[in-house]
ROZAPA-494567 format. One record per residue (C-alpha): residue in three letters; x, y, z negated. Coordinates in steps of 0.2 Angstrom, whole numbers, plus 5000, padded with zeros to 4 digits. Example, Ala and Ser with C-alpha at 12.3 -4.5 7.8 and 13.67 -1.06 7.14 Angstrom:
! ROZAPA-494567
<pt><resn>ALA</resn><X>5062</X><Y>4978</Y><Z>4961</Z></pt>
<pt><resn>SER</resn><X>5068</X><Y>4995</Y><Z>4964</Z></pt>
***
This chain:
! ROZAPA-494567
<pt><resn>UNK</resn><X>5000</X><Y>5000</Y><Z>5000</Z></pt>
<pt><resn>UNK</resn><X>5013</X><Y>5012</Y><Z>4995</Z></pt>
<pt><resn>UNK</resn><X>5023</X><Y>5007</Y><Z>5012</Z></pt>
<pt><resn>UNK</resn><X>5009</X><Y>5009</Y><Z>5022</Z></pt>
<pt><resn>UNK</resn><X>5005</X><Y>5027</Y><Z>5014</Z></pt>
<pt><resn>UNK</resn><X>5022</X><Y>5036</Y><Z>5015</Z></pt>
<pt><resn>UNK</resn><X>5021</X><Y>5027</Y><Z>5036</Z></pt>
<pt><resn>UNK</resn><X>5004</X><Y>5037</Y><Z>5037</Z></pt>
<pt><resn>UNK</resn><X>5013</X><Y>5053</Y><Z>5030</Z></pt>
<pt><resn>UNK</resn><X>5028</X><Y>5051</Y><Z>5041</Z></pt>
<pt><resn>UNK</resn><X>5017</X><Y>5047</Y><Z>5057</Z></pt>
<pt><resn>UNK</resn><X>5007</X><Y>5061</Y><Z>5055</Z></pt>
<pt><resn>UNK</resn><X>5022</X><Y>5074</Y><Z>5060</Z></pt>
<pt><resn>UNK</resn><X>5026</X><Y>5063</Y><Z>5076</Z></pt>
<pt><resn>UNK</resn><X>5011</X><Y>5055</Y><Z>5081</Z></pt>
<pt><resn>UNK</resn><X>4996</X><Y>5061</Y><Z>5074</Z></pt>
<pt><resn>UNK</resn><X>4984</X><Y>5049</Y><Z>5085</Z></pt>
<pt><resn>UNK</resn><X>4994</X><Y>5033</Y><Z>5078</Z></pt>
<pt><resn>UNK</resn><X>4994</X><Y>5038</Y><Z>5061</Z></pt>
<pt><resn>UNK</resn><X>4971</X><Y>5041</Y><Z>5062</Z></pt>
<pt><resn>UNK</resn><X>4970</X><Y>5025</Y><Z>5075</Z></pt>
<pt><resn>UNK</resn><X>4981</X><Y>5011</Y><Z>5069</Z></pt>
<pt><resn>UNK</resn><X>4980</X><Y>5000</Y><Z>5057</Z></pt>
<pt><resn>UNK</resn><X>4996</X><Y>4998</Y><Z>5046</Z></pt>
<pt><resn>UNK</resn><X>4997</X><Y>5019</Y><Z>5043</Z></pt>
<pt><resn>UNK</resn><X>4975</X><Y>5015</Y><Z>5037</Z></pt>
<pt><resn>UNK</resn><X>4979</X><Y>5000</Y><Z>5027</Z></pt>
<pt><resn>UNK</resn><X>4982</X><Y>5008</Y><Z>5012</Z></pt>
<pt><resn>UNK</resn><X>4965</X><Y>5013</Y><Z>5011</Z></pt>
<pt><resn>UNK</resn><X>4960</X><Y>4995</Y><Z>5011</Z></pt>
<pt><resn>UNK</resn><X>4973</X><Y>4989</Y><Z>4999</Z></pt>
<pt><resn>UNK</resn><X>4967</X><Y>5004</Y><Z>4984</Z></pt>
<pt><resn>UNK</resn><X>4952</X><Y>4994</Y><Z>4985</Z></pt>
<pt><resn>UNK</resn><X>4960</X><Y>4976</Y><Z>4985</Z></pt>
<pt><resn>UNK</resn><X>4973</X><Y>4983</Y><Z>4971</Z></pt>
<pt><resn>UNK</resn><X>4958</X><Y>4987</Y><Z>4962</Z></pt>
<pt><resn>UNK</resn><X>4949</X><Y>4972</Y><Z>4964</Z></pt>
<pt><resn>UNK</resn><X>4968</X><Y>4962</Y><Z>4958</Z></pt>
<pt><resn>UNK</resn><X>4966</X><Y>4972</Y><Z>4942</Z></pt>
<pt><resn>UNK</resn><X>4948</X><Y>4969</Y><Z>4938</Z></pt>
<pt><resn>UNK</resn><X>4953</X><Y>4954</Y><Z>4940</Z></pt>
<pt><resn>UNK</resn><X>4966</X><Y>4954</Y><Z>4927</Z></pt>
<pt><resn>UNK</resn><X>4956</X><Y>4961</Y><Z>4914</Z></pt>
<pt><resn>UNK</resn><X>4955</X><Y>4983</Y><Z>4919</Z></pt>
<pt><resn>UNK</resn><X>4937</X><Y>4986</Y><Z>4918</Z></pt>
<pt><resn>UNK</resn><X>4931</X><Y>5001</Y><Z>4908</Z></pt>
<pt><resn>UNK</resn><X>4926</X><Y>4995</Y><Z>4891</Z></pt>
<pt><resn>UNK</resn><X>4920</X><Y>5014</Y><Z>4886</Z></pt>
<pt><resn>UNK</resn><X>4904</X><Y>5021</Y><Z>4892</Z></pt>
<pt><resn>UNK</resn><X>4910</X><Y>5037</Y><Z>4892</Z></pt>
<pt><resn>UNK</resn><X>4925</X><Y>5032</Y><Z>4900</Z></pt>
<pt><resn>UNK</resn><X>4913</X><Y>5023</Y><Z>4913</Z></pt>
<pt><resn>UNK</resn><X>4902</X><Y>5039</Y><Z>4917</Z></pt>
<pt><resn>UNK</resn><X>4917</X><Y>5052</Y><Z>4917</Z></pt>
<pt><resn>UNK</resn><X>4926</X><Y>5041</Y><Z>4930</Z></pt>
<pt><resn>UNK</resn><X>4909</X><Y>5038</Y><Z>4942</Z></pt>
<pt><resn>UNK</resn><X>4906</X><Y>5056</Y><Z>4940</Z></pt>
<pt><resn>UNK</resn><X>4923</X><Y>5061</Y><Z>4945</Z></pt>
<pt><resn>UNK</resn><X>4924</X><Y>5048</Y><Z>4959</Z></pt>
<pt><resn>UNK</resn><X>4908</X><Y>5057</Y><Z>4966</Z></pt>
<pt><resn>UNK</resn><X>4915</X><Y>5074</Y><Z>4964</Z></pt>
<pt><resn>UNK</resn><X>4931</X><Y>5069</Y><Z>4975</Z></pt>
<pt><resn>UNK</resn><X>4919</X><Y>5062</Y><Z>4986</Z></pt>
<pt><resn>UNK</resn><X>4910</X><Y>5076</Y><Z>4988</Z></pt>
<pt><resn>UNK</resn><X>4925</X><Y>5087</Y><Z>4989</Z></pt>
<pt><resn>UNK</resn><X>4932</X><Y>5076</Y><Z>5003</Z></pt>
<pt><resn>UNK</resn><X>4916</X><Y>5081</Y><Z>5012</Z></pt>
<pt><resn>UNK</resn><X>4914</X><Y>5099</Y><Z>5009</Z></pt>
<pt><resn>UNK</resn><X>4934</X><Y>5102</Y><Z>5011</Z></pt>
<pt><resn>UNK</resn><X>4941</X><Y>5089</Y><Z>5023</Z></pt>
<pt><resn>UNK</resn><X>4940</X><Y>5098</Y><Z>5042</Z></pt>
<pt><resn>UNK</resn><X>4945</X><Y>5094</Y><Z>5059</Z></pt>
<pt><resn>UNK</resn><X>4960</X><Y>5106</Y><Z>5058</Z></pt>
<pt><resn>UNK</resn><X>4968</X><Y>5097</Y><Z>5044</Z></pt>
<pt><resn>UNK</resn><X>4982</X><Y>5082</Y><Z>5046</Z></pt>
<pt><resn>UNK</resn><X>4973</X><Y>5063</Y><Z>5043</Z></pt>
<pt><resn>UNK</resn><X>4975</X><Y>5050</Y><Z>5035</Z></pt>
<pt><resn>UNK</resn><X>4990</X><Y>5052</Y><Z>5025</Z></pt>
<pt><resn>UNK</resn><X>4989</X><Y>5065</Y><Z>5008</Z></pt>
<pt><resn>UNK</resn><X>4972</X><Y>5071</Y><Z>5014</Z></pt>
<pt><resn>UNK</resn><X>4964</X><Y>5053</Y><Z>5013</Z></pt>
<pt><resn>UNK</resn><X>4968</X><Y>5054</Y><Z>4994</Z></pt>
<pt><resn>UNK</resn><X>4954</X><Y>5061</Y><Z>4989</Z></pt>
<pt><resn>UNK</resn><X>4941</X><Y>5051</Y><Z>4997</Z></pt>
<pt><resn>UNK</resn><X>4949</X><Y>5036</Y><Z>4994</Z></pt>
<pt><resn>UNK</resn><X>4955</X><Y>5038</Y><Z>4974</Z></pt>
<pt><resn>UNK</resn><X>4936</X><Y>5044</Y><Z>4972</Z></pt>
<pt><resn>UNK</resn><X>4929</X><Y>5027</Y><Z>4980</Z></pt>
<pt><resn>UNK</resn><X>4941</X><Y>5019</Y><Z>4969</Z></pt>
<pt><resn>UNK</resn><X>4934</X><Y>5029</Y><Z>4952</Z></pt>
<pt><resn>UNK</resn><X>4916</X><Y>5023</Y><Z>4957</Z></pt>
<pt><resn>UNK</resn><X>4920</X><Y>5005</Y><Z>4961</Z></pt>
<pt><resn>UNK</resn><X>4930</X><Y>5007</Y><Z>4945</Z></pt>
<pt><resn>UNK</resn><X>4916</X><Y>5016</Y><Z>4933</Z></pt>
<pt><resn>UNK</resn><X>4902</X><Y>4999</Y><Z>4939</Z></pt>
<pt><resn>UNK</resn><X>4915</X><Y>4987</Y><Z>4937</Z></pt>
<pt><resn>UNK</resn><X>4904</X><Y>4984</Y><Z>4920</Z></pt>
<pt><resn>UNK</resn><X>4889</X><Y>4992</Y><Z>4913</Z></pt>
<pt><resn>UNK</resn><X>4875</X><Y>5003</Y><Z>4921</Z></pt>
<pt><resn>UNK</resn><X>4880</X><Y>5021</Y><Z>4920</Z></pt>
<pt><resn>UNK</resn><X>4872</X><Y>5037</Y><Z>4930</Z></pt>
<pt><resn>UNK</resn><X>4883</X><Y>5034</Y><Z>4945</Z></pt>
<pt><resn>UNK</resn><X>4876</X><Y>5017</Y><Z>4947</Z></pt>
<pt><resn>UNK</resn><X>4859</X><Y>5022</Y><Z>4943</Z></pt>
<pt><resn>UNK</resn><X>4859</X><Y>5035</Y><Z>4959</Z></pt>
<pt><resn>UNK</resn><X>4868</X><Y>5023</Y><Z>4970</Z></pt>
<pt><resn>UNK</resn><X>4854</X><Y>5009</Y><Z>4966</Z></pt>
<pt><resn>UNK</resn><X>4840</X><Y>5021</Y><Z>4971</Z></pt>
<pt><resn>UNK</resn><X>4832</X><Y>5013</Y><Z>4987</Z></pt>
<pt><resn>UNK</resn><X>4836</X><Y>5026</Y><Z>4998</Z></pt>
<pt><resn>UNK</resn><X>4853</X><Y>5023</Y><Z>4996</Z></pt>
<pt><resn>UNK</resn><X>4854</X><Y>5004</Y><Z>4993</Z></pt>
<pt><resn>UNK</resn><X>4845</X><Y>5005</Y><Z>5012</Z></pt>
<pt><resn>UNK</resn><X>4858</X><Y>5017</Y><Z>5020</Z></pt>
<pt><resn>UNK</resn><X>4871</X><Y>5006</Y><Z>5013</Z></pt>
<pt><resn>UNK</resn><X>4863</X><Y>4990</Y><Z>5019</Z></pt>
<pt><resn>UNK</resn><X>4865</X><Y>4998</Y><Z>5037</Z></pt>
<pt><resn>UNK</resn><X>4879</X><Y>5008</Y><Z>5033</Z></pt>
<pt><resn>UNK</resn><X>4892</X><Y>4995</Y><Z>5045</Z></pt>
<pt><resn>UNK</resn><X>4879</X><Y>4997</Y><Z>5059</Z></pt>
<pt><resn>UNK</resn><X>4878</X><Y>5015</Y><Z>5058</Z></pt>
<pt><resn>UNK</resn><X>4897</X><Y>5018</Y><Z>5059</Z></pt>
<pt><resn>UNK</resn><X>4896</X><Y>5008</Y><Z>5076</Z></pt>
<pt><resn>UNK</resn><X>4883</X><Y>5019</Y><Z>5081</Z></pt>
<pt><resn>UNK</resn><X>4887</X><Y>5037</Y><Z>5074</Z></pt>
<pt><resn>UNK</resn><X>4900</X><Y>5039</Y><Z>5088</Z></pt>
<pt><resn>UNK</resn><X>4893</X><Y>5034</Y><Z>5105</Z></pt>
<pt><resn>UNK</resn><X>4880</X><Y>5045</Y><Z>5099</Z></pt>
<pt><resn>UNK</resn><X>4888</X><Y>5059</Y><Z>5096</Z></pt>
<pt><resn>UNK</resn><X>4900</X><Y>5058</Y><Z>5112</Z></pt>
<pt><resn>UNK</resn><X>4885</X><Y>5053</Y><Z>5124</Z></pt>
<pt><resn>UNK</resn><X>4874</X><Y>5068</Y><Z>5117</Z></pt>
<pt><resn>UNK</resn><X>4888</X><Y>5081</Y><Z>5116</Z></pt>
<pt><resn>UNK</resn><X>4898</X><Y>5075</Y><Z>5132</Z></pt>
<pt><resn>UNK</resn><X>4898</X><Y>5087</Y><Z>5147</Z></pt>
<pt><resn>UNK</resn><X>4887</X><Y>5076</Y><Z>5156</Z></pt>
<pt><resn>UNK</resn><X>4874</X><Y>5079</Y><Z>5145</Z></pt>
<pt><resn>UNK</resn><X>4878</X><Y>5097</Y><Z>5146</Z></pt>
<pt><resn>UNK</resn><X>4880</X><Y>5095</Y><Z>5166</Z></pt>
<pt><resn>UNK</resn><X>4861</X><Y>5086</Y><Z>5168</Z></pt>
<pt><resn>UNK</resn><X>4854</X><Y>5101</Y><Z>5160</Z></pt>
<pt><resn>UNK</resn><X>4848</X><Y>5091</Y><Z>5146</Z></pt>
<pt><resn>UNK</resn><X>4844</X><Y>5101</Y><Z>5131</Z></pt>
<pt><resn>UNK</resn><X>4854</X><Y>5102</Y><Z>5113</Z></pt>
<pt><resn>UNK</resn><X>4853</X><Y>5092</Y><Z>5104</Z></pt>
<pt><resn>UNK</resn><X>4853</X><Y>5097</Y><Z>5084</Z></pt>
<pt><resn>UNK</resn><X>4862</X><Y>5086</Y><Z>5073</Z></pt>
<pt><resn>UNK</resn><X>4851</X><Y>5083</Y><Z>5061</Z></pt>
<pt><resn>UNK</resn><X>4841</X><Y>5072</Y><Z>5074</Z></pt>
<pt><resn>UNK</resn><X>4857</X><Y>5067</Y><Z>5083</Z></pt>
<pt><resn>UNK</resn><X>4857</X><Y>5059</Y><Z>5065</Z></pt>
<pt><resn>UNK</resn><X>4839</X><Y>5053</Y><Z>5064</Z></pt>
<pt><resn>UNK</resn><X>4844</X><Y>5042</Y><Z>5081</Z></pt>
<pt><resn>UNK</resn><X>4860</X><Y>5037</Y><Z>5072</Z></pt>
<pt><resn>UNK</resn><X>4850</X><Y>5028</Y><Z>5059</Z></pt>
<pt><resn>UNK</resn><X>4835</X><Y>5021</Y><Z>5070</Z></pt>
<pt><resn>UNK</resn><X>4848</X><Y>5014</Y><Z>5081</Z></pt>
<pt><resn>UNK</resn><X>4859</X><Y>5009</Y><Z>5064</Z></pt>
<pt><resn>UNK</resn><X>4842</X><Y>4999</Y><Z>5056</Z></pt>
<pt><resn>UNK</resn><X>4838</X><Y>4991</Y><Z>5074</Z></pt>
<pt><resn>UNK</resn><X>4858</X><Y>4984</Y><Z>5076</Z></pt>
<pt><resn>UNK</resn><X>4854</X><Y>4979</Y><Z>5056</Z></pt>
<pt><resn>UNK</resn><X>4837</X><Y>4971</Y><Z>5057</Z></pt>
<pt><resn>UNK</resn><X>4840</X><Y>4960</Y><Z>5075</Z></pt>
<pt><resn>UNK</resn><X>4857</X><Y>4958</Y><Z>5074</Z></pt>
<pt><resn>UNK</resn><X>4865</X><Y>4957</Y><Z>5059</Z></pt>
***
């Protein structure tokens, strides 16, 4: 993991595209979750409740951070893939035993559903995106469209992969 990190930094000031697209710079971001699993394993759950809920609340602040921060004109993976990743880790961490707030939200069945097709609607968020935004939608005088409902198609198509396919 720690390899595979300081490979993602270094490939970001040479090759930018092969640092986001390849698979040894990203698999830290698996291992954090693997390492994680190792020491749950071995005994590293949270025994505190408070512990617990400060943890899950933290991991959904960096998540939420990574989201309102993180933009196209910063350098990724590498040090910028941190914050997501240490606050997926947190929440995965703060469930690991016990029922605090975090896992309360995340078992509302609004989530638990987009979850359920979350794989599905990261095959589909893409083509989506580049077929509705590409210059031969533009080009066919096709109309904009918003992406709120670029979203809306996302998940329908997302569900229908879900329900007939997976």
């Amino acid at each position: 993991a720690v390899v595979s990190f300081a490979y993602a930094q270094r490939l970001l000031a040479v090759r930018p595209g092969d640092a986001f697209y390849l698979v040894l710079p990203r698999a830290w971001e698996l291992l954090t979750g693997s390492l994680l699993a190792i020491w749950l394993h071995r005994g590293g759950a949270i025994a505190s409740g408070w512990l617990r809920n400060a943890a899950g609340g933290l991991g959904i602040a960096l998540i939420a951070a990574s989201i309102v921060l993180l933009n196209e004109r910063m350098s990724f993976p590498g040090m910028t893939a941190l914050l997501p990743c240490l606050g997926a880790g947190l929440v995965l961490w703060s469930g690991s035993v016990g029922c605090g707030p975090v896992q309360q939200l995340l078992s509302l069945p609004p989530l638990v559903w987009v979850g359920k097709v979350s794989y599905s609607l990261y095959l589909w968020h893409w083509p989506v995106l580049a077929f509705v935004n590409s210059a031969g939608w533009q080009g066919h005088g096709l109309p904009f469209v918003p992406l709120p409902l670029q979203f809306a198609l996302m998940l329908l198509l997302a569900w229908l992969s879900w329900r007939f396919v997976e």
